[in-house]
N, C-alpha and C positions, 0 to 999 in steps of 0.2 A: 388586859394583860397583852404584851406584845409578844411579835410572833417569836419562835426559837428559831436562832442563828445556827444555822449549819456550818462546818467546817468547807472552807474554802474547797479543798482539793483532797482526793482522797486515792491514791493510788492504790491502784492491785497489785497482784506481781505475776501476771501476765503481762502491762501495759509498762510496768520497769523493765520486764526482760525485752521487750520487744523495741524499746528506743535503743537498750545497752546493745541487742544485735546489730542495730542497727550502726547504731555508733561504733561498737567494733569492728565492724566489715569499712567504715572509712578510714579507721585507723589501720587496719589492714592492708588495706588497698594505696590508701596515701604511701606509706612506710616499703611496700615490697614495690612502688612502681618508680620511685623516685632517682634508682640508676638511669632509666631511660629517657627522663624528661630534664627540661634545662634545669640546672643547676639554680639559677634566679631568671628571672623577666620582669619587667616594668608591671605595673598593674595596670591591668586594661580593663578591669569591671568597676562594676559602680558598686556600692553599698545600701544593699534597700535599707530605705527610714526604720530608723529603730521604733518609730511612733505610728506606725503603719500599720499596726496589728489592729485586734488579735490575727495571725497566723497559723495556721493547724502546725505539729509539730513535727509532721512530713515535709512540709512546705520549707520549714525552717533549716531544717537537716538538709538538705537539696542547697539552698542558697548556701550554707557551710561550703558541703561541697562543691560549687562551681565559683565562689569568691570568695572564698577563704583559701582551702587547702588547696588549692591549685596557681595559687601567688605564693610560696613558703618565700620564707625568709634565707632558706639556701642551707642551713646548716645541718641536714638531715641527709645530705647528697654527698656521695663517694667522692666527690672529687670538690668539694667546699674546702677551704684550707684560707680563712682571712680571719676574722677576728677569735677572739677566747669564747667561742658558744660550740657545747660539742651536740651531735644529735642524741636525743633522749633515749634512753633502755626503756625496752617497752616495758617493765617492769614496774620502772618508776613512773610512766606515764598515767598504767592503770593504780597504781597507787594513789596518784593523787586525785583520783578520781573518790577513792574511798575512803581518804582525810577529807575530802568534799561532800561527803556523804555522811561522812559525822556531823563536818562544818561545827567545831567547835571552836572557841576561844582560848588560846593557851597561854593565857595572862599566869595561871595557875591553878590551882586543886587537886583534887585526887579524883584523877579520869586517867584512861588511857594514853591519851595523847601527853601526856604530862608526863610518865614515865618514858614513853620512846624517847622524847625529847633528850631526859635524863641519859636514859642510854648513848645516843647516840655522841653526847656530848664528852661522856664517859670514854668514848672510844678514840675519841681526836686529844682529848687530854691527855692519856697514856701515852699516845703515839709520839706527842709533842714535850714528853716530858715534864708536864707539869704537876701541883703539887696535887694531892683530893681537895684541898683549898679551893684549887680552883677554881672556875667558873666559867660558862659559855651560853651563848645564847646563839639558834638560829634565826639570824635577820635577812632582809632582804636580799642582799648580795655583798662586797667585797668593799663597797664607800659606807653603805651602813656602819659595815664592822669596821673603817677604819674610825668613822663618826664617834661610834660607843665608846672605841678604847682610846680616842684621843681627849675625850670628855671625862673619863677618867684621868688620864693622864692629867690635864689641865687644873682638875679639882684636885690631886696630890698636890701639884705645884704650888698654887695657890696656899693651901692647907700650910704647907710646907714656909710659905714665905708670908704668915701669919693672917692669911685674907680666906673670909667664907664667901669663893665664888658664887656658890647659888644664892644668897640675899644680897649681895652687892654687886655681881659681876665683877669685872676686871678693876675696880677703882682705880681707874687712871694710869693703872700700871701696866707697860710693854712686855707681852708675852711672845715670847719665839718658837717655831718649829724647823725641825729642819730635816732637809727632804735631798737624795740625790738629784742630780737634774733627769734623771733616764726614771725617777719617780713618778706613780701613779697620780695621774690629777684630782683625784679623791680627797687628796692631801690639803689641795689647795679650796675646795667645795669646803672641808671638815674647817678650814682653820677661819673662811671668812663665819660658820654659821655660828662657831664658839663662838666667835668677836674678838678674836685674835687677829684677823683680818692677813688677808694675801701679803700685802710689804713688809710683814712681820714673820716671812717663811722663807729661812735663808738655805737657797739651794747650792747644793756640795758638789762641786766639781767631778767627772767620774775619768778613770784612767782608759787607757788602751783599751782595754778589755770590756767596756761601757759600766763598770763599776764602781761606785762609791769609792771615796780620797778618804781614808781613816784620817791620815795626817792631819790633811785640810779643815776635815772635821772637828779635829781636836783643835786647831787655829781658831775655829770661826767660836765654838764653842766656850773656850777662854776670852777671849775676847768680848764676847757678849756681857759673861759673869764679870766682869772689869767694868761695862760700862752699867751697870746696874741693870740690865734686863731681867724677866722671869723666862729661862730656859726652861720648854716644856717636855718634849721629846722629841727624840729622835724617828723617823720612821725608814726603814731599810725594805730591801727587798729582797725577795726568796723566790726568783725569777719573774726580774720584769716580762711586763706585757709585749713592749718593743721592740727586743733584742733575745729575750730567755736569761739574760745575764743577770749573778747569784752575787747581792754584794756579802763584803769580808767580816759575816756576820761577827766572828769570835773578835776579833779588833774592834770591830762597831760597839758589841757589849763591854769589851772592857774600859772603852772610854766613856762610856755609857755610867757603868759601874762608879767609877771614878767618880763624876762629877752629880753622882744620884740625879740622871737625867732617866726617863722612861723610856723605852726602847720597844716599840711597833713596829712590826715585820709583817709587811703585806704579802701576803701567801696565796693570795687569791687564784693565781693562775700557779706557778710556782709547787704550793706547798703542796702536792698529794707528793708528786715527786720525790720533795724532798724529805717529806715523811715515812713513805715506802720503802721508796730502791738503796741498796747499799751502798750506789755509787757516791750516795751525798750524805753519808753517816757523819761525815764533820763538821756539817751543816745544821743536820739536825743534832745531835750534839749541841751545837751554839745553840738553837732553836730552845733547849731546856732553862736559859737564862734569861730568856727576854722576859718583856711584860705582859705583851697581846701579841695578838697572833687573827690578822683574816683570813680566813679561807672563801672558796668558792664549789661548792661540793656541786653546780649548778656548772663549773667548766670542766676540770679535769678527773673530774670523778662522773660523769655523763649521767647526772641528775637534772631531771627538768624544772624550769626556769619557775620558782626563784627558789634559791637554796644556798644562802651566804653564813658562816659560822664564823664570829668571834669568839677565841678562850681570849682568857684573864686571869693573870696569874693568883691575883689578892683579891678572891670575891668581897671581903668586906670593904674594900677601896670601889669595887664599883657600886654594890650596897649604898655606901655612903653619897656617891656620884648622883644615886638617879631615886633613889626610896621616896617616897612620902608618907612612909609606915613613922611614928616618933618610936626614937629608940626603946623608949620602955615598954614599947609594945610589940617590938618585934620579938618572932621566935625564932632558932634555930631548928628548928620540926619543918622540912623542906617551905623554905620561904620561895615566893611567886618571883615567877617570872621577869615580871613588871616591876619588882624592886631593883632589877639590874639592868633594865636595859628605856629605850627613850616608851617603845610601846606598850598601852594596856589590852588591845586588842591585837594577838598575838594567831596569824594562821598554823593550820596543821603541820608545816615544814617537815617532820622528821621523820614522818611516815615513809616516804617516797626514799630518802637516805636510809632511814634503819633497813626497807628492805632489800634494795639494790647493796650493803650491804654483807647481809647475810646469804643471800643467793651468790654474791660473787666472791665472797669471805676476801679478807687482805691480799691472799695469794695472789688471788685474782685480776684484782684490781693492778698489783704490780706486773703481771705479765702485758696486763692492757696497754698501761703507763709506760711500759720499757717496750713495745711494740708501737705507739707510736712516734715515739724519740725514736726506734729505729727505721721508719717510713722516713722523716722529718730527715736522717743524715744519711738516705738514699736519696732524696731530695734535694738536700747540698751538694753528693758526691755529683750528680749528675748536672746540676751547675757549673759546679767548680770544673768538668771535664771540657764542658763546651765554650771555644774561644769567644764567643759572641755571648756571653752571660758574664757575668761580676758577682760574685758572691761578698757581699758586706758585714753579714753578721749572720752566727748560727750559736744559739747557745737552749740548752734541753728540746722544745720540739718547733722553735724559731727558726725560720730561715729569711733570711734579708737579703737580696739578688737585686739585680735592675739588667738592664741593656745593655751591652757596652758600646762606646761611640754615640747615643741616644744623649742626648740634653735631658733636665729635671722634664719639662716640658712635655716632649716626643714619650718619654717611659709615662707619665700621667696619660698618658693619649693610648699607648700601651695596656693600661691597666683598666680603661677604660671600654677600650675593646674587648679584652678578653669576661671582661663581667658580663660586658652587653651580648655577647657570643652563647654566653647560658653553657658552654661545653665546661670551664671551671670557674673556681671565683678566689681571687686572691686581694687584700686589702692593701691600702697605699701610707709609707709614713716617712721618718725623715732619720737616717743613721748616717752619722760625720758629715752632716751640711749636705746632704743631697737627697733626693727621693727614689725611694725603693720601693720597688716588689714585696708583700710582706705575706710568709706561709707560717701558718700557724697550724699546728696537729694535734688536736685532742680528737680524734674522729676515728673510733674504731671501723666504720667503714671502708676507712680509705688503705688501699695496698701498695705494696710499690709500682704496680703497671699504673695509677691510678695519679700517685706522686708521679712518674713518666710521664704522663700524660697532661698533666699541668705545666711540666714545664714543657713541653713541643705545644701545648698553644700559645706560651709567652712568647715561643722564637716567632709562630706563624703571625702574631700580633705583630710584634718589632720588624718583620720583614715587610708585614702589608706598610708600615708606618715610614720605613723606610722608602719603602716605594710614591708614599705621598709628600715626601720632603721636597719640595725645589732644588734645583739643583741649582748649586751654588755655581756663581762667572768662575770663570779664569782670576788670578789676580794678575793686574796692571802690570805690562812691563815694566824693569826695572830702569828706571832714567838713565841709571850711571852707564 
């Protein structure tokens, strides 16, 4: 008889509790010390071999601490204000620690994790207006959920123009999406992986305002259907990334409507806003018509990373999209997960959102949301005051600035120092043909002495840079 196998690992709960001390004193520690220290710096450690063990699990915790958390990514620091990553609620931080502690599969069943999910999903549909039809899944982030809903989208069209995409794919035939130009690049990821492919994504002019051309739209959109294309959907925004600017959703849908095109509203940054505050109740309003909806519960809702939400208006259209259940076997008795969306192995995602949540109820979340839009246009006002700044675009918690007198050039060189500076960190992008300063505010840490302060390092940047320009000759006497 061979010998008996013992169980690999067997923990106490003295030796649980004494790694969670431990790891919560770094989380502790990281989290309250992070005003004092640079905002970002280069990484100047090395990474011991992953293959180098075994390791005692002091030893491991230690390297954490001295090359890991002490190189952050910047977005947990009072004075961070460049891409859509806001810092995490400690709330949801320890949350996800015990969705990782179940470490379950939320493909589907009847487990806990499977009803949060439920809920949480429940609670963005109401918001968003949609039907109990509905449907939603939490994916990865904001390109997943444009991925999902455009893959539905694709299979109606399809459907619709007498072809079953998933046994044949595209047959030969030209499918179109179309996207503002100030659109999310997600758009252009989802349409090559469908096989719709990038030259088949006609982008829509945006006005003054960096918003979607309904008109335009309505041109490119007829004209398509004239020359025999499969018009698939439209996809709009509910505050670009680049700008904060909200296109003219209720126009969008009704040409939408009109031409039974599918209508995707990337929310991703955008939608908590416009789902909240009263100021954009005509927005959300529109928002009740569309067809999908991305959210990003991981930027402006200060859930830690990853926490992206797709709804869906017509669950049984994405059903149809993604199932491998044959229909005579499917039930209507809470069908899985996995019937809606591309994954079967599906993480704890809603834990970390159902509780952040409930602790900070909707109120909550709105005072957060309308508090940092108001840091965001103490941030503009103090731009806009100073002659040597250019304010370019400010729309919900966006602010777009550069130097004034500075070449694209000298403001890159600008933005550059100030990162490398570690005192703030601001991102670099391109509004009306030129390169900008770009603040972004989802960061309940940051205040207005904070906003102040970011922008007197962009002057002392622009001044050092100034000071390192050549200085340009005389020009030539004049012959005449």
């Amino acid at each position: 008889m061979s010998e008996p196998i013992t169980p690999a690992w067997e923990w106490d709960a003295d030796e649980v509790r004494s790694i969670g001390h431990r790891i919560a004193d770094l989380v502790a520690d990281h989290l309250t010390a992070l005003p004092g220290k640079p905002v970002w710096q280069p990484y100047e450690a090395t990474v011991p071999p992953a293959d180098g063990g075994p390791v005692g699990l002091d030893e491991v915790l230690d390297e954490i601490a001295e090359r890991v958390l002490a190189y952050p990514f910047g977005n947990g620091h009072p004075r961070y204000a460049a891409w859509v990553n806001s810092p995490p609620h400690v709330l949801g931080a320890y949350a996800e620690t015990l969705a990782a502690t179940l470490n379950p599969s939320v493909a589907g069943g009847d487990h806990a994790a499977v009803h949060v999910e439920r809920e949480v999903i429940r609670v963005f549909r109401e918001l968003a207006g949609f039907p109990d039809t509905g449907m939603g899944l939490l994916v990865s982030g904001g390109s997943m959920a444009t991925l999902t809903a455009l893959a539905v989208a694709r299979h109606r069209a399809a459907e619709r123009h007498g072809l079953d995409v998933r046994e044949h794919g595209l047959a030969g035939r030209t499918f179109v999406l179309y996207l503002g130009t100030e659109g999310h690049g997600s758009a252009r990821k989802a349409a090559e992986l469908l096989g719709i492919g990038s030259a088949n994504i006609r982008l829509i002019p945006a006005d003054a305002d960096h918003r979607m051309r309904p008109d335009l739209l309505r041109q490119q959109v007829e004209a398509d259907k004239g020359a025999g294309v499969v018009p698939v959907a439209v996809m709009a925004s509910a505050g670009t990334v680049n700008t904060g600017a909200i296109d003219p959703l209720t126009e969008i849908a009704g040409i939408c409507a009109e031409h039974e095109l599918w209508l995707h509203v990337d929310g991703s940054y955008g939608g908590p806003a416009v789902l909240l505050l009263d100021d954009h109740a005509p927005v959300r309003a529109a928002l009740s018509a569309v067809d999908s909806i991305a959210l990003d519960p991981h930027k402006w809702l200060y859930a830690p990373v990853d926490a992206g939400l797709v709804l869906l208006r017509d669950a049984q259209l994405a059903r149809d999209a993604f199932s491998l259940v044959p229909p005579y076997l499917r039930t209507d008795d809470e069908p899985w997960f996995s019937e809606f969306g591309f994954d079967q192995t599906r993480p704890f995602r809603a834990l970390k959102v159902w509780a952040q949540l409930r602790h900070l109820g909707l109120d909550g979340y709105r005072r957060l949301i309308a508090r940092d839009i108001a840091v965001a246009g103490r941030l503009a006002a103090v731009v806009e005051a100073d002659p040597e700044l250019e304010l370019l675009a400010h729309g919900l918690s966006v602010v777009c600035f550069r130097s004034a007198g500075l070449a694209d050039e000298q403001n890159r060189e600008v933005l550059t120092e100030v990162q490398h500076a570690g005192r703030a960190f601001l991102a670099g992008t391109t509004v009306n043909g030129v390169f900008a300063l770009r603040a972004c505010v989802v960061n309940p840490r940051m205040g207005s002495a904070d906003a102040e302060a970011i922008v007197a390092e962009v002057r002392r940047a622009a001044g050092l840079i100034r000071r390192r320009a050549p200085r340009r000759p005389p020009p030539p006497p004049d012959p005449r």
